[in-house]
C-alpha positions in Angstrom: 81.2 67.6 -22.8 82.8 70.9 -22.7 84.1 70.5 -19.1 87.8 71.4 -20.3 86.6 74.7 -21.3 85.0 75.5 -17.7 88.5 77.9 -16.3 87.9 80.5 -18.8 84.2 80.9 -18.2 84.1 80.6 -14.8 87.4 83.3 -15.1 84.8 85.7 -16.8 86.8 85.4 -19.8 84.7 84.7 -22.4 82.5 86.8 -23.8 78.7 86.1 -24.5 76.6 87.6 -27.6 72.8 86.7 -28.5 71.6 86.3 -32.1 69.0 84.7 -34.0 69.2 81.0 -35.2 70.0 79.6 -38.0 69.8 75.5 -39.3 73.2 76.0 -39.1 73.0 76.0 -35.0 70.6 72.9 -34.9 73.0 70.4 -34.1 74.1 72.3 -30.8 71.1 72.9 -30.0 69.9 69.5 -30.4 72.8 68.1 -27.8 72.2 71.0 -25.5 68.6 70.1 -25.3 69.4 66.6 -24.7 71.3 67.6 -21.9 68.5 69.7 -20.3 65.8 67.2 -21.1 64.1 63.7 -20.3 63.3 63.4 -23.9 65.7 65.3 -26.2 65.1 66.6 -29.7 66.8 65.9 -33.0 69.2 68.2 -34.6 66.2 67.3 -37.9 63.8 68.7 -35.1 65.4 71.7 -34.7 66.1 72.6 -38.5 62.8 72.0 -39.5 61.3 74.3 -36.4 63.6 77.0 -38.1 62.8 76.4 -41.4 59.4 76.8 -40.4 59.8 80.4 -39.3 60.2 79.8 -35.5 61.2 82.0 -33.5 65.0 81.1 -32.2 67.7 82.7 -30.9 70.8 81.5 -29.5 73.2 82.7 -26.4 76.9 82.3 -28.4 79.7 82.4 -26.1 83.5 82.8 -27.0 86.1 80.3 -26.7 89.9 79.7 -27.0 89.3 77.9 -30.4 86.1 80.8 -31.8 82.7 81.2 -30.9 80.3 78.3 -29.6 76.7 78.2 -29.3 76.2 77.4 -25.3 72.3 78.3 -24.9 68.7 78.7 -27.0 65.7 79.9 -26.7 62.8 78.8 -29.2 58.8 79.7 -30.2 56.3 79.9 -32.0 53.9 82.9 -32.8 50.4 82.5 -34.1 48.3 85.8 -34.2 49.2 87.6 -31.4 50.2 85.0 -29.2 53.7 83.2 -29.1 54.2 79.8 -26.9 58.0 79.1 -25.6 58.8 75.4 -27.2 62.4 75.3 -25.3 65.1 77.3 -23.8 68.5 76.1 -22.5 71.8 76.2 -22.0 75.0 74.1 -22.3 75.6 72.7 -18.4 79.5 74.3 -18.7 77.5 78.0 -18.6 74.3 76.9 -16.3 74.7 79.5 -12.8 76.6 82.4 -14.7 73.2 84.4 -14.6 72.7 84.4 -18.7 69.4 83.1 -18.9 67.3 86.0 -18.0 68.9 87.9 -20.7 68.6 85.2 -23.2 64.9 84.8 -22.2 64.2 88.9 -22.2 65.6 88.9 -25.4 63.9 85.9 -27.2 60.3 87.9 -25.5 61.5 91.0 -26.9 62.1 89.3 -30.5 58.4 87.6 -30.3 57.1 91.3 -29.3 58.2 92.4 -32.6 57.3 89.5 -34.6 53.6 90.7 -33.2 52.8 88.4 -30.3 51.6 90.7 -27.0 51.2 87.5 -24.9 53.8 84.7 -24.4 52.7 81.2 -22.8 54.8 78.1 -21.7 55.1 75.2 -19.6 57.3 74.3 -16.9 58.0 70.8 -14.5 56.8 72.0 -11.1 59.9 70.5 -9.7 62.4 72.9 -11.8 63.1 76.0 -9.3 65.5 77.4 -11.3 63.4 77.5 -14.5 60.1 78.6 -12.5 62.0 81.4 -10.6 63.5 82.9 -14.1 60.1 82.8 -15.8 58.9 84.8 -12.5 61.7 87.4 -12.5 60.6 87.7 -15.9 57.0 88.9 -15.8 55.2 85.3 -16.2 52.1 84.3 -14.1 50.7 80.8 -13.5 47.6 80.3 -14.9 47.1 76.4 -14.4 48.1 73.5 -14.2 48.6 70.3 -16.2 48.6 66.8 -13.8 51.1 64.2 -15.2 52.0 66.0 -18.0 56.0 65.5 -17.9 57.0 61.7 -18.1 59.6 61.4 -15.7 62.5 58.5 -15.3 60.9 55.5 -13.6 57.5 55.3 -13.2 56.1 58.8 -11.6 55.0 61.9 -14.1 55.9 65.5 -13.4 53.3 68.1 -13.4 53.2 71.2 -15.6 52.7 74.5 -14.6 51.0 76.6 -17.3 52.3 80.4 -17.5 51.9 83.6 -19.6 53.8 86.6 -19.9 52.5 90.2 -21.1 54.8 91.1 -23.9 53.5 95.1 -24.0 56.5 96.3 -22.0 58.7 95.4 -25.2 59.1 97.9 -27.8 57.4 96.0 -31.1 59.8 98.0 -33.5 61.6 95.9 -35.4 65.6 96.1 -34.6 66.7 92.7 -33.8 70.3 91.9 -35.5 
């Protein structure tokens, strides 16, 4: 989709901010999700999550033409406890090493919004996701048989993991 753009961040000339979401971003989140996932969610999916106070933030990355939103990150919190819906990022960023500060950040925002423990689920084919949520602090705690429908006839297991969140300062200060 964005393959023309692929010189100048591979050239390490763009430049990469994180922010919070708004239903502004829904629609590029929506089409990066469906290019991450089996089953992709709506850009209505994503604008109602936000409305509804989720937790989202996005990875914005400059471009010859402005800024462009190239990665997400999105939860929910109840109580003290938040669960990771999604994260992902646009395939023309995928391998530049921006996801473990997309994901630190997007813990550090649920910190402050009072969760102390993050949960998610993962494919236990994906890797590269289960070797991020590693670096960043999660465990596995179970597992979930044929949870994932998968193309053709097999299902994908999920692995069930939780993160600590008491190593991030729960002072509010994100901008």
């Amino acid at each position: 989709m964005w393959f023309w753009l692929w010189p100048w961040f591979r050239s390490g000339l763009a430049r990469h901010s994180l922010r919070r979401a708004s239903v502004l971003d829904a629609g590029r989140m929506a089409a990066i999700h469906a290019e991450g996932f089996a089953i992709g969610w709506s850009r209505e999916d994503f604008e109602q999550m936000i409305l509804d106070r989720a937790l989202a933030d996005v990875l914005v990355s400059q471009a010859p033409f402005g800024h462009v939103v190239t990665g997400f990150a999105i939860s929910r919190v109840a109580a003290d406890e938040c669960e990771l819906l999604s994260i992902a990022l646009d395939p023309e960023v995928r391998g530049l090493g921006l996801s473990p500060a997309l994901l630190e950040r997007h813990m550090g925002h649920a910190a402050q919004a009072g969760a102390r423990t993050m949960f998610l689920e993962v494919a236990d084919d994906n890797p590269a996701a289960l070797a991020l949520y590693r670096q960043a602090g999660f465990v596995e705690m179970g597992r979930r048989k044929g949870y994932y429908a998968a193309p053709g006839a097999a299902r994908r297991d999920a692995v069930t993991m939780q993160a600590d969140l008491g190593r991030f300062d729960p002072t509010p200060r994100f901008g």
